[in-house]
Backbone bond lengths (Angstrom), bond angles and torsions (degrees), N, CA, C in turn:
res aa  C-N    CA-C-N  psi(-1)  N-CA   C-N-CA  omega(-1)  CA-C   N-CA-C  phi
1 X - - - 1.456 - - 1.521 110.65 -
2 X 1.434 137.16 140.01 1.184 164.09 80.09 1.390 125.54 3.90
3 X 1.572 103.94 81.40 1.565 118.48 151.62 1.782 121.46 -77.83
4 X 1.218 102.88 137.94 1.721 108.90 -171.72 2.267 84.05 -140.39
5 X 1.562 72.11 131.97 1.943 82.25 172.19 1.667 93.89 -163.58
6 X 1.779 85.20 121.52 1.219 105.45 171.90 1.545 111.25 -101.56
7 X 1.602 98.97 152.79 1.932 116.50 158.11 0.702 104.02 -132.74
8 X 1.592 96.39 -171.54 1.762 119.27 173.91 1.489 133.48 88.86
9 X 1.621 82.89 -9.34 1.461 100.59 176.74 2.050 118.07 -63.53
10 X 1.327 121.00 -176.50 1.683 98.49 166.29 1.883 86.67 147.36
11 X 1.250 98.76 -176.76 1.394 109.55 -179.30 1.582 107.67 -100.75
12 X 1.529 116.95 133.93 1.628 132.33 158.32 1.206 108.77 -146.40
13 X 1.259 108.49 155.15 1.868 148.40 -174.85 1.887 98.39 -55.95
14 X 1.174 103.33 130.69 1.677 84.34 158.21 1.532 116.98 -51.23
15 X 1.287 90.91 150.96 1.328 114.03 160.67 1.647 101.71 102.76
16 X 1.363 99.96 -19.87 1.581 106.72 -177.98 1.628 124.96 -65.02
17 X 1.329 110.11 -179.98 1.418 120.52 -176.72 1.893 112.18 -100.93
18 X 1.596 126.58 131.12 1.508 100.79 151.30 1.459 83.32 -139.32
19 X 1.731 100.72 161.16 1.770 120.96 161.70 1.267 106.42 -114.34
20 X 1.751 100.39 134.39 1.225 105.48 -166.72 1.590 90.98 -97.38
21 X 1.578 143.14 -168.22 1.103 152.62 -165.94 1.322 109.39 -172.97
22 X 1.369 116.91 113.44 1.391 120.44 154.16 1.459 138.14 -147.82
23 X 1.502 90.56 113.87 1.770 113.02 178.24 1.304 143.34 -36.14
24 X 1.486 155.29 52.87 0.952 141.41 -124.08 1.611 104.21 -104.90
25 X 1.025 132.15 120.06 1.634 149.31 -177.76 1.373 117.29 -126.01
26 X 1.367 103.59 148.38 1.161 122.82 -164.64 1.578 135.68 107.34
27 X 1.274 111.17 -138.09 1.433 118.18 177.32 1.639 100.76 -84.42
28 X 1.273 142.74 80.99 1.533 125.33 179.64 1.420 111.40 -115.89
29 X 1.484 127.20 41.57 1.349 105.63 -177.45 1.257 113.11 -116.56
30 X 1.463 102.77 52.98 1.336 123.87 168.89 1.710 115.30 -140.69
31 X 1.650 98.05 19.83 1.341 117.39 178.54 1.420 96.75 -55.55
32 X 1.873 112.09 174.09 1.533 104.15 174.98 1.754 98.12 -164.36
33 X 1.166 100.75 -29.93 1.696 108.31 -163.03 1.473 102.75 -162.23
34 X 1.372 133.20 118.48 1.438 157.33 -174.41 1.379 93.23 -122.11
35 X 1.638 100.07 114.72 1.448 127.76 166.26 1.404 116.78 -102.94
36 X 1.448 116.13 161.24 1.483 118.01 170.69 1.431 115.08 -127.10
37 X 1.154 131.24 81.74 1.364 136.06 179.12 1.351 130.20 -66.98
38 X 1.208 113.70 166.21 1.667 108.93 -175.60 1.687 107.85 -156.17
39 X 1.303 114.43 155.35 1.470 121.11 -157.31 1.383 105.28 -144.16
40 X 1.645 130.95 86.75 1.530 108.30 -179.76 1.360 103.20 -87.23
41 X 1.361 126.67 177.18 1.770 134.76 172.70 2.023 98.06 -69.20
42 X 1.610 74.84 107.40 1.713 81.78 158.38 1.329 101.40 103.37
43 X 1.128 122.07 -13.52 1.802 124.16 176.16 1.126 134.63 -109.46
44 X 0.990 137.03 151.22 1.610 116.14 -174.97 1.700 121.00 -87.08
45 X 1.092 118.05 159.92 1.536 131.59 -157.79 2.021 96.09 -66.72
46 X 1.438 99.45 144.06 1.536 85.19 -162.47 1.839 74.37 -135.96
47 X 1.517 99.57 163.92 1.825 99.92 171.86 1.935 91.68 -104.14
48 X 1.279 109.29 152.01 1.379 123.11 170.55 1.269 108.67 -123.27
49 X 1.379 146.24 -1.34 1.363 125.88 173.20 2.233 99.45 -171.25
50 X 0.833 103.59 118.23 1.602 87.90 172.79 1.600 95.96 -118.00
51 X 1.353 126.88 164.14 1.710 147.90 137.23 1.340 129.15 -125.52
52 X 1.173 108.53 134.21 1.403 124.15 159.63 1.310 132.80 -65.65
53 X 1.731 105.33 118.33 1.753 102.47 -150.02 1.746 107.53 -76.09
54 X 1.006 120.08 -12.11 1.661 133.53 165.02 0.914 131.59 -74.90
55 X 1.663 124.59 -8.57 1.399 122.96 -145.83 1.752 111.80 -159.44
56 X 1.045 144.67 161.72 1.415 130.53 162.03 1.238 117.92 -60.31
57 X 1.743 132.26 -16.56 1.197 118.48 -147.81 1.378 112.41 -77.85
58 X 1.309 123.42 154.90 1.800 132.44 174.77 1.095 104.39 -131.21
59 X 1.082 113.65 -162.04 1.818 129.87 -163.87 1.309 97.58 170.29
60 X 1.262 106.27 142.54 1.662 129.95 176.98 1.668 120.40 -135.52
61 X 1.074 120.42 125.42 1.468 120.55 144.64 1.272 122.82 -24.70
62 X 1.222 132.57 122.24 1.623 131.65 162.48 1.435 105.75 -33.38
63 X 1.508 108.84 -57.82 1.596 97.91 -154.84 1.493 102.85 -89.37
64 X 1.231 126.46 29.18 1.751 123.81 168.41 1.801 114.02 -137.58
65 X 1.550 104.11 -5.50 1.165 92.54 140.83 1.364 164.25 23.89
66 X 1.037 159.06 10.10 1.417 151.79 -69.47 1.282 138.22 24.57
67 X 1.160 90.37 20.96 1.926 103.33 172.90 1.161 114.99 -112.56
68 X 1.469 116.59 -62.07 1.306 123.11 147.73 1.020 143.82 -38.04
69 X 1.778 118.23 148.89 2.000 106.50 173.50 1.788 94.66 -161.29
70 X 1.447 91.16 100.49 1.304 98.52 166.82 1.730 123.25 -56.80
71 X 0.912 110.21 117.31 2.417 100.75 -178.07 1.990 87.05 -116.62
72 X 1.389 78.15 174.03 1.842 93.91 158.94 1.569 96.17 -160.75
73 X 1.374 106.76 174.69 1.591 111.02 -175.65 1.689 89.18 -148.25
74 X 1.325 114.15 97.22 1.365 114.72 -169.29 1.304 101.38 -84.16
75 X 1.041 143.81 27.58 1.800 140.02 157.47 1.381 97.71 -110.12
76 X 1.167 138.19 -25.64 1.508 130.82 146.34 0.992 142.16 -58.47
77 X 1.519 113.94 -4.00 1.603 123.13 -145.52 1.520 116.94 21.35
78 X 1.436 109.34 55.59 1.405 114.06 171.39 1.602 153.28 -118.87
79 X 1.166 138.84 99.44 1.036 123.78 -162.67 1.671 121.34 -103.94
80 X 1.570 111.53 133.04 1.551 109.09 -177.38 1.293 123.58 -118.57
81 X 1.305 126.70 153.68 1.150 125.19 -150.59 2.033 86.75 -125.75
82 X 1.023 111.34 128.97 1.579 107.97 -169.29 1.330 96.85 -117.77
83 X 1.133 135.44 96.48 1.809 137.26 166.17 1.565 110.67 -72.04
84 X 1.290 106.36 123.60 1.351 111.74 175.14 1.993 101.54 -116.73
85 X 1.188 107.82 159.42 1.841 108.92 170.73 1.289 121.52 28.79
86 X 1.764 99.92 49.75 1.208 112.12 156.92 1.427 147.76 -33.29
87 X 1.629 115.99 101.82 1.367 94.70 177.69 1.626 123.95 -101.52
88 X 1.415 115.81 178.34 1.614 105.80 153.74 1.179 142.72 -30.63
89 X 1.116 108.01 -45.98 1.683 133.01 178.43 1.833 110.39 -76.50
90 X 1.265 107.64 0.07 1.413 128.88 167.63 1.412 119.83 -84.91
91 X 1.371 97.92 -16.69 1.831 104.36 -177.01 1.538 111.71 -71.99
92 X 1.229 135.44 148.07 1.483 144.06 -147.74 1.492 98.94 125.41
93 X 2.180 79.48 157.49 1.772 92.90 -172.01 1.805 92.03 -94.93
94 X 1.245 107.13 127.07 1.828 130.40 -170.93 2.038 93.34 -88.37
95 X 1.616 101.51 101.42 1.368 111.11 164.49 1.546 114.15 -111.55
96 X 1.471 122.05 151.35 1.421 146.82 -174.03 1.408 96.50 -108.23
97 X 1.298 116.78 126.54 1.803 133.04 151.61 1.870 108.32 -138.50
98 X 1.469 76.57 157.33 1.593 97.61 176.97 1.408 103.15 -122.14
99 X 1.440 112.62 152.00 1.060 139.05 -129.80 1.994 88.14 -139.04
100 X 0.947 136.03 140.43 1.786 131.78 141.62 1.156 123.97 -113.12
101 X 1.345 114.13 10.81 1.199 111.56 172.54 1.644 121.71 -113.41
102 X 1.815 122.04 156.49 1.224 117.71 -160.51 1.589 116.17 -31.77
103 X 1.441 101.30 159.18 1.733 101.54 -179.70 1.565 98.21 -64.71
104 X 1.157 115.77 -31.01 1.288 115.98 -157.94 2.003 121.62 -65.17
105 X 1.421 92.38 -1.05 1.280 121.65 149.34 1.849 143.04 -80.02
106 X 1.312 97.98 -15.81 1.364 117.41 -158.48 1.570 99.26 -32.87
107 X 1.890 117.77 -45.83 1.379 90.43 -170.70 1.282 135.84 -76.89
108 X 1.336 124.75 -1.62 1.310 149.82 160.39 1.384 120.25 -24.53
109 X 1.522 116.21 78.34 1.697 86.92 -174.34 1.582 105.54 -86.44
110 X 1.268 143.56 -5.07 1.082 132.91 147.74 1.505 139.29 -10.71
111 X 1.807 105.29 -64.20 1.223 130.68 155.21 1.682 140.35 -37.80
112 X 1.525 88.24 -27.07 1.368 104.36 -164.03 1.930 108.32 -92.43
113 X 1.173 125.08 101.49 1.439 123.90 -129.70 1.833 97.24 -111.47
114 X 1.484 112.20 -30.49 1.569 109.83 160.72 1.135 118.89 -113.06
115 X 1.337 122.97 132.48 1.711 138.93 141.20 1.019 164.13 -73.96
116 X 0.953 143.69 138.85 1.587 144.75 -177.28 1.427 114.58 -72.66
117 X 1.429 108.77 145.70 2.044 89.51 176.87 1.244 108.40 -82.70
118 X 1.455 136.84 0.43 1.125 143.21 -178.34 1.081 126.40 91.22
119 X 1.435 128.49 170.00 1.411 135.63 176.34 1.612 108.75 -160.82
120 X 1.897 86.75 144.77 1.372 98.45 -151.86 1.735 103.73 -96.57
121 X 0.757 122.53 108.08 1.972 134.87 149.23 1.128 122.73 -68.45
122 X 1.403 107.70 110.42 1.462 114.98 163.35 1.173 123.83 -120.29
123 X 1.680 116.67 154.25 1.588 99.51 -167.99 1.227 95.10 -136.73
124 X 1.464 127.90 119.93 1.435 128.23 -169.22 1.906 93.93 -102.55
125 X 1.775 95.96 140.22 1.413 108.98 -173.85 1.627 106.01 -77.85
């Protein structure tokens, strides 16, 4: 089994900064692809950033884009989610899953088989 525990989540101002954090424990060495998801009230669950724990590759959301910066620190089993120029439209609860299957899946949330309980971001205008 696959433990995922996120932080870092919390309330900031537009324009502001948060790092998200997530821990991955357990059995993972069949990890493959670490996503960063997001959930506002009333919308459906969208991915905003995935990486490949082997490799440089990332992936971004259109609308976070240069705001965002997916990292990991694989002697930590860790992956961070770095928010830069936060907006409103940023608010949603920010969940971490892993994925074992090729990156070449990343957008798949199907695939993605453990979770985080999430953490909530809010961004007051």
């Amino acid at each position: 089994q696959v433990q995922l525990v996120e932080s870092g989540g919390g309330l900031v101002q537009a324009g502001g900064s948060l790092r998200l954090s997530c821990v991955a424990s357990g059995n993972t060495m069949s990890r493959s692809v670490m996503g960063w998801f997001r959930q506002a009230p009333g919308k459906e669950r969208e991915l905003v950033a995935a990486i490949n724990w082997n490799d440089p590759r990332t992936n971004y959301a259109d609308s976070v884009k240069g705001r965002f910066t997916i990292s990991r620190d694989n002697s930590e089993n860790t992956v961070y989610l770095q928010m830069d120029s936060l907006k409103p439209e940023d608010t949603a609860v920010h969940s971490c899953a892993l994925s074992a299957s090729s990156y070449t899946y990343y957008r798949r949330q199907d695939l993605y088989i453990n979770w985080g309980q999430g953490t909530q971001v809010t961004v007051s205008s």
